[in-house]
N, C-alpha and C positions, 0 to 999 in steps of 0.2 A: 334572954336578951332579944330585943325585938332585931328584926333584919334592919339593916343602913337604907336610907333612902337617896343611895347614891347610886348612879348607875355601872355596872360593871360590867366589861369583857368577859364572856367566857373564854375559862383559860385555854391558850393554841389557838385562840384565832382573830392574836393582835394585829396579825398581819395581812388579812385579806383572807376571799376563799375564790380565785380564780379555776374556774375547773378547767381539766387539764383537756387536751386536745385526744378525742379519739380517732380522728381520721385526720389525713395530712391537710392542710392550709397550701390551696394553691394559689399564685398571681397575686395580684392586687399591689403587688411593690411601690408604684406611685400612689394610691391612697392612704397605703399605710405610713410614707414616709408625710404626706400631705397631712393625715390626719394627726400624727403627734407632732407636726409643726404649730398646725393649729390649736392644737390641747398647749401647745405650750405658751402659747400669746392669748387664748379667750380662755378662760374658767368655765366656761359652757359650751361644749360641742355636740353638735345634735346629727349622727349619722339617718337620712331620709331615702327612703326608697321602695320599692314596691317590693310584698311579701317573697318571698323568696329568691331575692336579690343577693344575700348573703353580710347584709346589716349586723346582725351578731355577730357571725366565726372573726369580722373586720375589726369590729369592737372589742372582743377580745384579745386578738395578735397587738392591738395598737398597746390596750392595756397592761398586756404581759411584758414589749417592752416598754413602758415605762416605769414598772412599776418599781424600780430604783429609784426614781425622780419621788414618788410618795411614799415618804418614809414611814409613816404611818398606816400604811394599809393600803389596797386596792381592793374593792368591796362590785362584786358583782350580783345586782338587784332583778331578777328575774320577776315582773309584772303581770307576766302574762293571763296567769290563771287566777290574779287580785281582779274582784269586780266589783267591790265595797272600796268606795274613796274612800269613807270613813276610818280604814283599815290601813291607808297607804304609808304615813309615815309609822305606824307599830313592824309592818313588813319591812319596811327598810333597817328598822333597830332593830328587829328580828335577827335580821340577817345578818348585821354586825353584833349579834352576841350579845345586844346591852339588856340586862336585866334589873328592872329599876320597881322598887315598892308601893315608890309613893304616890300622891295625886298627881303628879307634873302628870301635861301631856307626852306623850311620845314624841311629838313634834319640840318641845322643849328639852327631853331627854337628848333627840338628836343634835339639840344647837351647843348644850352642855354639854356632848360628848367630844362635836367634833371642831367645837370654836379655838381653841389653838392646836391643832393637830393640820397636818401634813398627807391629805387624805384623796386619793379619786375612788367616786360613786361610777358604777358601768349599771344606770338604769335600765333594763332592757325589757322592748315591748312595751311603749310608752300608746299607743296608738289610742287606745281604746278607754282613758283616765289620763288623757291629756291636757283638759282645764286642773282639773286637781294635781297632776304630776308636776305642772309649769307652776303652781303658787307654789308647791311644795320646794321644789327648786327654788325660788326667786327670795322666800325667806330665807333658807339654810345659806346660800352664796352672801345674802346681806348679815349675814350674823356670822361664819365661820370663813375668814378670810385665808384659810390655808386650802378650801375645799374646791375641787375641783370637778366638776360631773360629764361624761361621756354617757349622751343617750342613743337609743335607737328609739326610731317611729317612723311610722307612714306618714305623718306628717310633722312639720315641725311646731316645737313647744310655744311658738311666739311670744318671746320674753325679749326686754332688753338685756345687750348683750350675748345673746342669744347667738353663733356661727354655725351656718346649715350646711353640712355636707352630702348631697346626694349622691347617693352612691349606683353608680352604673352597672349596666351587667358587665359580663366578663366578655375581655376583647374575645371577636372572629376575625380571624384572617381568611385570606382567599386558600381554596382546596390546595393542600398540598399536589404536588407533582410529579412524585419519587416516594419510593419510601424513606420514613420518620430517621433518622440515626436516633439512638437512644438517649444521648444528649441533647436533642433538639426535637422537640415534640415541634411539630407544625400546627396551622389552625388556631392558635392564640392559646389564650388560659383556659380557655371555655373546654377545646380538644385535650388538654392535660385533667381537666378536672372529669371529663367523662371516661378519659385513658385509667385514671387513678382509682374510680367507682366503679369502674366495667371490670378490673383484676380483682378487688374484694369481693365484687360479684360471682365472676366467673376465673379463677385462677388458671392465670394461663394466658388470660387475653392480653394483646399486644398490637399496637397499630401496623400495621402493613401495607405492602404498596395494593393488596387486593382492598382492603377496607377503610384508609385513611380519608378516602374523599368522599367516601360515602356519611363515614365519622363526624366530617366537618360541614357537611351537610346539614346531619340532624342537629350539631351545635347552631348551626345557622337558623336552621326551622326553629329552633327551641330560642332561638336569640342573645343567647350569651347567659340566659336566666339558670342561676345554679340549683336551684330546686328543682324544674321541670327538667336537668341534664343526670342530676343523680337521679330520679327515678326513673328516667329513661335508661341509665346504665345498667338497673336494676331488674330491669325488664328483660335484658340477655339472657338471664336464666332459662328463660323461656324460647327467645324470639333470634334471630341473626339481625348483623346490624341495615342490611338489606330489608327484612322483614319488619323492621321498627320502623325507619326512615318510612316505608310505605303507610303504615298505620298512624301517622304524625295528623294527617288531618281531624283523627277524633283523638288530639293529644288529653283534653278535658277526663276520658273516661280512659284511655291506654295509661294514664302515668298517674296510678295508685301503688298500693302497698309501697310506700316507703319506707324507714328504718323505725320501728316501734317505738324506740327507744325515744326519739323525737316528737317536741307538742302534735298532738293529734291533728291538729289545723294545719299539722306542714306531712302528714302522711300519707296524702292527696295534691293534686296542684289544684283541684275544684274546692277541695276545704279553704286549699291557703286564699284564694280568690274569695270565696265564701264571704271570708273572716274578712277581708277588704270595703268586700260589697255591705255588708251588715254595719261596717263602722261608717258609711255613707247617711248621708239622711235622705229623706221623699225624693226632694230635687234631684241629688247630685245623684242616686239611681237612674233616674228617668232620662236625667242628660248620658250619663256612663250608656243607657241601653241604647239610643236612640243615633250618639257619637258613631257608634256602631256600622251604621251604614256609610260612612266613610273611610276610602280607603287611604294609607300613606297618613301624610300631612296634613292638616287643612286649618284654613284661616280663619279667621273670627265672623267674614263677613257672609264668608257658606254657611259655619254652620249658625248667626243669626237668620241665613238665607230658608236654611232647611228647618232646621229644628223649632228657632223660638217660640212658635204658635202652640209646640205639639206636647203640652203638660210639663213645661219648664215655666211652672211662673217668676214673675218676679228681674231682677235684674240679672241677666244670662252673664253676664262679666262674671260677675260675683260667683256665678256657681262652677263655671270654667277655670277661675282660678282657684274654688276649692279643689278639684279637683286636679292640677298641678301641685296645691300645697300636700294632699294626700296621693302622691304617685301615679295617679291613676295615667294623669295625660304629661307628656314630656314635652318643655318649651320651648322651641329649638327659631331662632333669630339667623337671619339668613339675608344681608342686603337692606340691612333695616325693616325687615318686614318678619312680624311672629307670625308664627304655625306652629300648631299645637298636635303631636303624634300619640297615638295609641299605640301597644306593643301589641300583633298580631294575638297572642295570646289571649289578652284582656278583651281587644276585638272578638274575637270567637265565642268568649263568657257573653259579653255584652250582645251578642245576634241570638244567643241562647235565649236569654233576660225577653232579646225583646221576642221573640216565637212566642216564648209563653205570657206574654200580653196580649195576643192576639197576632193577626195577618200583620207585618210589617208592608205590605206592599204600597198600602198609600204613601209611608214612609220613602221608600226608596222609591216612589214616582218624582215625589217632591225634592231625593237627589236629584234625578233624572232632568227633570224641568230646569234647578238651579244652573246646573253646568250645559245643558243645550244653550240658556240663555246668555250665560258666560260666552259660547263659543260664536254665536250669532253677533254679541254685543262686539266684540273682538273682529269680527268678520267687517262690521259695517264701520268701524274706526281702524282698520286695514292704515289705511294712506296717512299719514299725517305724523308728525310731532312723537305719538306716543308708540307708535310701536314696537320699540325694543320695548317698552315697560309690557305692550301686549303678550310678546312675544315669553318675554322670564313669567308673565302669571302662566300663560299656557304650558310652559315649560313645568312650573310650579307645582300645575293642576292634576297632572297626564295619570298618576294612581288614580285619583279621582275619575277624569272621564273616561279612563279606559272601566272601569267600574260603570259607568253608567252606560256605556256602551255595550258592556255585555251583558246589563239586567235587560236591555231595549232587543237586543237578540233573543233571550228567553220570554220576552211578555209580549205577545201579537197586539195587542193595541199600542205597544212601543215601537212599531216597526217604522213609522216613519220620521221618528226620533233618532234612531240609530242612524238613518241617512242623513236626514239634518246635521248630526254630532261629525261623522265621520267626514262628509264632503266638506261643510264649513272650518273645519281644520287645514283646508285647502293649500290655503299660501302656509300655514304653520310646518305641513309634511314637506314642504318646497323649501322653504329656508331651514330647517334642521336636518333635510338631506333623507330624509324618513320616507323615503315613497316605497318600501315594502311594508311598513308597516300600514299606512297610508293602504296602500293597496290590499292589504290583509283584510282591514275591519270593513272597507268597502266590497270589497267579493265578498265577506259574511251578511252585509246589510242586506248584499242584493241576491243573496243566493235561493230565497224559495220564490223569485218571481215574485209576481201582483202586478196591480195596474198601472198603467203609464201615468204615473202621477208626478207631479213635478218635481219633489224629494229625489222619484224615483232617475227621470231626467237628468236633475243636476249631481247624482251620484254619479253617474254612467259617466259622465263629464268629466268630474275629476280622473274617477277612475282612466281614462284614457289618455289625458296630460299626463298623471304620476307613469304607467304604463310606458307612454312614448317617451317620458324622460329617464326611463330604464333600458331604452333603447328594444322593447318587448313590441317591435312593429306589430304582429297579429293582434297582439291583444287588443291594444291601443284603437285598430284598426273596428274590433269587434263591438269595443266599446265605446268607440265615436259614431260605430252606425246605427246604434241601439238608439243611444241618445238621439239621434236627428230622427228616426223612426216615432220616438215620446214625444219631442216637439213638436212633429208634424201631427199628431191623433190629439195630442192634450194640452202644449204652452203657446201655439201658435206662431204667426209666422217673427213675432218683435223676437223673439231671442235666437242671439246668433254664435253664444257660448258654445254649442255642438258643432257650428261649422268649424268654428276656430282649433274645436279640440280635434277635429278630423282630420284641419290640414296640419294639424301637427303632428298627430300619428304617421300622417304620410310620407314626414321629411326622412 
């Protein structure tokens, strides 16, 4: 008798195959309650976020509990290691056990399987057969109206219908203060989830009033990101939590060997970034490398300011918000005004990227220039109408210029940039109350001497207002008579800013 050309379950596994948790499930309480609110009003939930953010363990807890609600199965589709679209919906019926004879495609197999059934799909690792994964999707929801699909991806499937949930890294709190009670892990989720990996690691470890702040520290450095915390937990074997936190600045090569057991792209945090960078194209590399040189924050019009010219063809919007849609850059709205942030981490990959294209230093002149210009352009619209708006960009800016500030400290033909930057902040260190810090960068500008040049004049100026309004008479005193000594050899007799700042050191 020939076989039936009907498709069939293999037997035990009508009901899903959710694999089971081998390490505990920390935090996350409000996205898991958020996320099966949302599964439960959209048919399509798309969890988004950057590789090692913890998008599957999320997708699973969400789907274990609902999987009362689909009475028909909970079906988890792991994608990762499919790299034949062609292959995509056979993997899926694969996966639900349908074994079918005849010509149908597989894609028809799956519409005939799951068109009155009671079903959620947990796609996972959509990132990389994402036009194929979103048709695939967009037909099965139009034909099988019980069906319901929870995906992960770097970026989302852009379908109708379609609800995006990015998923954050794990909260930091500020350092504990005391030591931890055993009930109350301090430092957020991020501190329990490296508490939880550090005792698998090393049994026995336990937070303490000698180690907790240190703890909360590396979760800080690490950013709440649950991949680069479990390898870092993992790294005790070896290292004390003192001697980690120190080695954090080459986290890219310190936070290797992961759990074997795990895709190879996630046994590295340089693989998991890898596998990020790779599913980019030309552009959205070259922006990701170049993004790089900016620190904190930054708006759309620095980095048109910096970057556009420098091998980003084409429309720069467009490849800014590819790069939002694939996690790379976070878009954070503040007063009506975007800025778009890189997570330290991806920053580090991206200054790598860009070494090995070459010297970045024209790059980072070209910061340097954008934000002196800022702070001049700011300086000569002082007076008028707009300066609280001046005031919140400068405030806005301050990751930035303090970065440009210290490249102009390490580059000798930036040194009278660095004066520029730091003096022209003048009235900014005066109304935020900042004249240590104010006085910091300008004793670094002016600290290997050089000529009385007028930078170097109207530095010494500032510097002795900020000074006298710290009430530091000598200093003030030292660096108002400096100044009148530049003006008298180099700015001549028209400027009388050093006198003024003299008699103010005096009072």
């Amino acid at each position: 008798m020939a076989p039936s050309a009907t498709a069939h379950p293999l037997r035990g596994r009508e009901q899903g195959n959710l694999p089971e948790d081998v390490s505990s499930f920390v935090g996350r309480s409000f996205e898991v309650k958020e996320t099966r609110r949302l599964l439960s009003e959209s048919r399509l939930v798309t969890l988004t976020g950057l590789g090692g953010v913890g998008k599957t363990r999320l997708a699973l807890r969400v789907a274990r509990d609902a999987q009362r609600t689909f009475t028909d199965g909970t079906w988890f589709v792991d994608l990762s290691e499919l790299h034949d679209a062609d292959q995509l919906a056979q993997a899926v019926a694969s996966t639900l056990g349908l074994q079918d004879w005849s010509v149908r495609s597989p894609q028809s197999v799956l519409i005939d399987h799951l068109a009155d059934r009671r079903t959620l799909l947990l796609l996972d690792n959509c990132e990389h057969l994402v036009g194929p994964v979103a048709a695939l999707v967009q037909t099965l929801l139009r034909a099988c109206l019980g069906l319901s699909v929870l995906a992960t991806s770097r970026e989302p499937l852009g379908i109708g219908g379609e609800t995006v949930v990015r998923v954050p890294p794990l909260t930091v709190s500020a350092e504990p203060a005391r030591a931890p009670a055993p009930a109350d892990v301090p430092g957020g989720d991020a501190v329990a989830l490296f508490e939880q990996r550090a005792r698998a690691a090393v049994p026995g470890f336990r937070l303490t009033a000698e180690n907790s702040a240190t703890v909360a520290r590396i979760c800080a450095r690490l950013e709440g990101l649950p991949l680069p915390i479990e390898l870092a937990a993992a790294r005790l074997r070896a290292l004390s939590v003192d001697q980690l936190l120190e080695r954090l600045d080459d986290r890219l090569r310190l936070l290797t060997r992961g759990d074997r057991t795990t895709p190879s792209r996630q046994q590295t945090l340089r693989l998991c970034i890898d596998w990020s960078y790779d599913l980019c194209t030309d552009r959205e590399q070259r922006l990701w490398a170049r993004l790089s040189v900016f620190a904190g924050s930054v708006a759309l019009d620095a980095i048109e300011g910096v970057v556009a010219d420098d091998g980003v063809d084409g429309d720069l919007l467009d490849v800014v918000t590819s790069l939002v849609d694939k996690s790379i850059l976070i878009r954070e709205e503040v007063d009506a005004a975007v800025r778009y942030r890189m997570l330290d981490t991806l920053r580090e990959y991206g200054r790598q990227r860009l070494r090995d294209e070459g010297d970045p230093i024209a790059l980072r002149r070209r910061h340097r220039d954008w934000y002196e210009d800022l702070v001049l352009r700011a300086q000569r619209d002082w007076i008028g109408s707009r300066q609280v708006e001046r005031v919140s960009k400068l405030e806005s800016e301050q990751s930035n210029l303090r970065e440009a500030m210290e490249f102009c400290l390490g580059d000798p033909p930036s040194a009278a940039s660095a004066m520029r930057i730091a003096a022209g902040l003048y009235e900014f260190w005066i109304v935020r109350g900042r004249f240590k810090e104010g006085r910091n960068w300008l004793d670094r500008a002016l600290a290997d001497g050089g000529p009385p040049t007028v930078e170097r004049g109207e530095a010494m100026c500032v510097d002795s207002v900020l000074a006298a309004l710290q009430q530091d008479t000598p200093a003030a005193t030292v660096s108002a008579e400096e100044a009148r000594q530049v003006a008298g050899r180099r700015l001549g007799p028209g400027r009388a800013d050093t006198g003024d700042a003299a008699a103010v050191a005096r009072r």
